[in-house]
C-alpha positions as a Markdown table, in Angstrom:
| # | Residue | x | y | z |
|---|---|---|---|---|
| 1 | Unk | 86.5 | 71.1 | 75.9 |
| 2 | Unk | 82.6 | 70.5 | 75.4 |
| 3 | Unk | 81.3 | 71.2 | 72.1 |
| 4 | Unk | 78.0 | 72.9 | 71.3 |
| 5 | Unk | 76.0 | 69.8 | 71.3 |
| 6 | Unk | 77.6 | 68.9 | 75.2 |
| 7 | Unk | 76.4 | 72.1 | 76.4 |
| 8 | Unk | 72.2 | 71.3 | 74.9 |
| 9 | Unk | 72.7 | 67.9 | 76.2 |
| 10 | Unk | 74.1 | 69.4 | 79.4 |
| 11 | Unk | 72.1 | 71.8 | 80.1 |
| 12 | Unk | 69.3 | 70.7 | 82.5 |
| 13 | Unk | 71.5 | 69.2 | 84.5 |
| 14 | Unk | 73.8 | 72.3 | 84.8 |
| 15 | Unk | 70.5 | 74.2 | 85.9 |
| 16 | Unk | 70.0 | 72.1 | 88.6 |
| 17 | Unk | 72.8 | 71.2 | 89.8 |
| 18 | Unk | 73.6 | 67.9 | 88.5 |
| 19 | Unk | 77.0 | 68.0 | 86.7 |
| 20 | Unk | 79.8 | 67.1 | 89.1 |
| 21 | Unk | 82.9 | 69.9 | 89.4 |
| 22 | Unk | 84.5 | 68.4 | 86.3 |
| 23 | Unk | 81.9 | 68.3 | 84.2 |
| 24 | Unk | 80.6 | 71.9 | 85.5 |
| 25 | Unk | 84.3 | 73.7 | 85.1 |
| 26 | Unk | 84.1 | 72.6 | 81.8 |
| 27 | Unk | 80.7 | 73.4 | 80.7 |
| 28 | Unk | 81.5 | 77.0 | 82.2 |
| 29 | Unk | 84.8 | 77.2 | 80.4 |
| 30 | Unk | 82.5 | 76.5 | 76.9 |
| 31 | Unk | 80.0 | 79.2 | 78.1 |
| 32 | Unk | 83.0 | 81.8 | 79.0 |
| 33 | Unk | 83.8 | 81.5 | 75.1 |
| 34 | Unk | 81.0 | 80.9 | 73.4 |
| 35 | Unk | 78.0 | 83.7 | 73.2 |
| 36 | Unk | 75.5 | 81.3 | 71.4 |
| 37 | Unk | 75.5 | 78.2 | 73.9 |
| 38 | Unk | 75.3 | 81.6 | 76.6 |
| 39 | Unk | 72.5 | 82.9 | 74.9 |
| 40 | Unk | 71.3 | 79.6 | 75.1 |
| 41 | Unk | 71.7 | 79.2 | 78.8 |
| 42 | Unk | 70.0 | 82.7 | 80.0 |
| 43 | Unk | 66.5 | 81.8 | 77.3 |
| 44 | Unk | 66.5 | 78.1 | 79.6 |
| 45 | Unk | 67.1 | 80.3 | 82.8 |
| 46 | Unk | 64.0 | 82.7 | 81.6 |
| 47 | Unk | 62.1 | 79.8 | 80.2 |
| 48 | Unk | 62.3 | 77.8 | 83.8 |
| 49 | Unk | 61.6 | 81.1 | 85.1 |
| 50 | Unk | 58.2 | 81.9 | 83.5 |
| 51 | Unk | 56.8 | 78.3 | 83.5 |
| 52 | Unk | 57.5 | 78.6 | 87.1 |
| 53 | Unk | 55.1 | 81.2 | 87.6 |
| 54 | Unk | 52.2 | 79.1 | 85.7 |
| 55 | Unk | 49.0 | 78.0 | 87.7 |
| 56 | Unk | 47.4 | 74.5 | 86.9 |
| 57 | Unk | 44.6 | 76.5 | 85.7 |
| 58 | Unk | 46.7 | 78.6 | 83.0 |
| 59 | Unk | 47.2 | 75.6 | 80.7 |
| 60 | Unk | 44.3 | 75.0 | 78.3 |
| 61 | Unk | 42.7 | 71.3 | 78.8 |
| 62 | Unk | 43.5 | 70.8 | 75.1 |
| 63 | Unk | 47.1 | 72.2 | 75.4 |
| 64 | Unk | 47.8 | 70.1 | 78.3 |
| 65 | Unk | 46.8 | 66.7 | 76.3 |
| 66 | Unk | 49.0 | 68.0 | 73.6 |
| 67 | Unk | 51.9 | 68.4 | 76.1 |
| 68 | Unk | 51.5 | 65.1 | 77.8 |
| 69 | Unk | 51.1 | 63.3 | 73.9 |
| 70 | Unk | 54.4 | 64.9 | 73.1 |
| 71 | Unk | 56.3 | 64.0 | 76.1 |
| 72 | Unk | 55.4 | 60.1 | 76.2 |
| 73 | Unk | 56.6 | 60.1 | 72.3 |
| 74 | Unk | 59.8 | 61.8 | 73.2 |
| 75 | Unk | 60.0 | 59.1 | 75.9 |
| 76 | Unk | 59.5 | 56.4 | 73.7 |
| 77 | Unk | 61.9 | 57.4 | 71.6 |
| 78 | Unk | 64.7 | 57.7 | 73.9 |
């Protein structure tokens, strides 16, 4: 059975299809019982969603700098 922290760590990979039948049967069984790792899952589902529907344009100069800092720390640390 996954735990909590499985189903965060999981969870991009479940969205897109990533997981293979093991790993997805059991992510689904921890979602089927657990209301705060499925609340979870539908705010990713809505957040991939509306940053879909974002245009290049949208995203402030500054806020995209910001963004782009942010992700080459997390990648750093990693």
């Amino acid at each position: 059975m996954l735990t909590c922290a499985d189903v965060v760590r999981l969870i991009t990979d479940y969205t897109e299809g990533r997981l293979t039948p093991a790993e997805r049967r059991r992510f689904e069984e921890h979602i089927s019982i657990c209301p705060p790792c499925r609340s979870f899952l539908d705010q990713m589902r809505k957040t991939v969603e509306r940053l879909g529907e974002l245009r290049e344009e949208d995203v402030p100069p500054a806020m995209e700098q910001h963004l782009l800092d942010a992700f080459r720390d997390w990648s750093r640390n990693e």
